[in-house]
N, C-alpha and C positions, 0 to 999 in steps of 0.2 A: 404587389411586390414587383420592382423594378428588374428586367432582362437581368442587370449585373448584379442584383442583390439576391436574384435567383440563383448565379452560377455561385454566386460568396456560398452560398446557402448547400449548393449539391455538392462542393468543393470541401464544406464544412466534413458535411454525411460521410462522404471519401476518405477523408484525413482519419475520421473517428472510426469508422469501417476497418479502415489498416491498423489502425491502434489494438482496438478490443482483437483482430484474429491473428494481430503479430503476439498479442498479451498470450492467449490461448497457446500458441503454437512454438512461444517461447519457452511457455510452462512446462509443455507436453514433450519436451522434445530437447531442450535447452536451446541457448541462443548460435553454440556454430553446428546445432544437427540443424537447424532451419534456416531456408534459402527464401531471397527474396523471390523467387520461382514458386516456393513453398508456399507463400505470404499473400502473392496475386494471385495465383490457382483459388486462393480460398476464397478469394474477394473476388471472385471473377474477373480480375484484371489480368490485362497483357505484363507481360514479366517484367518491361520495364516502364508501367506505370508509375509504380511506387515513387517513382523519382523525382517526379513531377510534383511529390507531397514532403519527401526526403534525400537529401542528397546521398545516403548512405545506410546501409542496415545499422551502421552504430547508431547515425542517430534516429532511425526508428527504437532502439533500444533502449536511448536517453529519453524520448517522451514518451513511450510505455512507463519506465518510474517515473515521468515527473506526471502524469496523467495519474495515479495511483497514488500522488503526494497530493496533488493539489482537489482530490477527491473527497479527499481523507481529513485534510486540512483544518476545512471550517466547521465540522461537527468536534473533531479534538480541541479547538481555541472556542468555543464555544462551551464544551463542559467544562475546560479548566478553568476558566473566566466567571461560570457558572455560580450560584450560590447555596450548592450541594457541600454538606458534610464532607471531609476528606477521601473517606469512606464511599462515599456514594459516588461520590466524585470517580474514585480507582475504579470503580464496578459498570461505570456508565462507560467510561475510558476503555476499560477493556474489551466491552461489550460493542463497543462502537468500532476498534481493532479488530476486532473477530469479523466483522460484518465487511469491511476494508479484503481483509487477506482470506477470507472463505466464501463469501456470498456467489450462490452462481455466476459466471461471467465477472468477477473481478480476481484476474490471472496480475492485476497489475503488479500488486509491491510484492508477489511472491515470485514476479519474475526478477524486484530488486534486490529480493534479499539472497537469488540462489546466480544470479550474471552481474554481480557489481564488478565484479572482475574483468568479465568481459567489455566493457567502455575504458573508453581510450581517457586519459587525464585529465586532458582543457572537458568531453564532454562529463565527465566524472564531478568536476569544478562546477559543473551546470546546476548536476542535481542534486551535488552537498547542498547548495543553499537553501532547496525545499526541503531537504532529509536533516539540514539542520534544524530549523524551525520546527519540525515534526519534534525530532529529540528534546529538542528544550522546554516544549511543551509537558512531555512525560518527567525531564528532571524535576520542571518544575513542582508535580505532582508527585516526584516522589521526595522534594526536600520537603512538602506539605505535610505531606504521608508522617514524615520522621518527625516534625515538629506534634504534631498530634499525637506522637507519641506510638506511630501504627505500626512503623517500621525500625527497625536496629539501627541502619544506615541510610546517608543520604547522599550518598556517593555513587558517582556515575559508575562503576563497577555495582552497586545494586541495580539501578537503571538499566542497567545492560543484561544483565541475569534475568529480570523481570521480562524485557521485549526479549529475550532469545527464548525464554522461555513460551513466551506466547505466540511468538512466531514459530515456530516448531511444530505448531498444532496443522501448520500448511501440509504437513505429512502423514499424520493420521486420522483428521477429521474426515468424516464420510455422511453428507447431509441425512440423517434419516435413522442413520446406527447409533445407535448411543445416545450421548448428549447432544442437547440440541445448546443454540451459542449462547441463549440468558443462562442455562447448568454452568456452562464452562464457565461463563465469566461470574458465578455466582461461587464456582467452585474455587479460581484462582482468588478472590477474597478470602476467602477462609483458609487457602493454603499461604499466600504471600504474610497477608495483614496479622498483626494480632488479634487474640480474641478479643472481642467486644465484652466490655463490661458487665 
């Protein structure tokens, strides 16, 4: 590896370092209890390193959600695309969402779903357009859903019921108590879908 493909390389480490413990500390804390003072102490950096990776705490907070979108992404366009039953299809989907918004160390999209507020407009404009793709993916599965006869509605008002609903679980899941995430997403079939024949 070449001198400059070395620094691209630690410069990478850095970027994703402040990512995953702004994710954490955003989670923990929300986005105006934490300082980017808060952000280098944990990264072991000088307070105003960060900067040198971001111009601004907002947009360290814009690529926390698009980090947690573009993560999340290509397993969701992958099972919709898939050649799984409708059925299997919701349950692999859901199961793949659990893993997104609960898995140790991914603080990301339940820091987008609880500070979307907090991003400023143009950077809000940023990560509509991964958070839309995300969305359209599930409408699509769930006008699927309605065609198969699985679901009542295929309107974005069920889409939305269905991810609030599963996003929710950001607040009482606890790795190890209860259900573990193939239950959940085995249990959110049987609760959303119709009964199977």
């Amino acid at each position: 590896m070449s001198g400059a493909a070395a620094v691209v390389a630690v410069d990478n480490n850095r970027r994703a370092d402040l990512l995953r413990v702004a994710a954490r500390l955003f989670r923990e804390r929300g986005f105006d209890g934490t300082t980017i003072r808060d952000i280098a102490d944990a990264v072991g950096m000088r307070s105003g390193s960060p900067f040198y990776h971001f111009k601004s705490k907002q947009e360290i907070l814009a690529a926390v959600m698009e980090e947690g979108l573009v993560a999340g992404l290509p397993t969701a366009e992958a099972i919709v695309a898939g050649g799984l039953a409708p059925r299997e299809k919701f349950r692999a989907l859901v199961r793949a969402h659990l893993e997104t918004v609960l898995a140790e160390g991914h603080d990301f999209i339940p820091v987008l779903l609880y500070d979307w507020r907090c991003l400023t407009p143009l950077l809000r404009q940023r990560v509509l357009v991964l958070r839309d793709r995300y969305d359209q993916l599930w409408q699509d599965l769930v006008t699927e859903l309605y065609r198969a006869g699985e679901l009542a509605s295929d309107g974005k008002v069920a889409r939305l019921l269905l991810m609030g609903a599963i996003n929710y679980s950001v607040l009482w899941y606890r790795e190890g108590q209860g259900s573990d995430l193939d239950q959940i997403a085995q249990e959110a079939v049987a609760m959303f879908l119709r009964r199977a024949a």
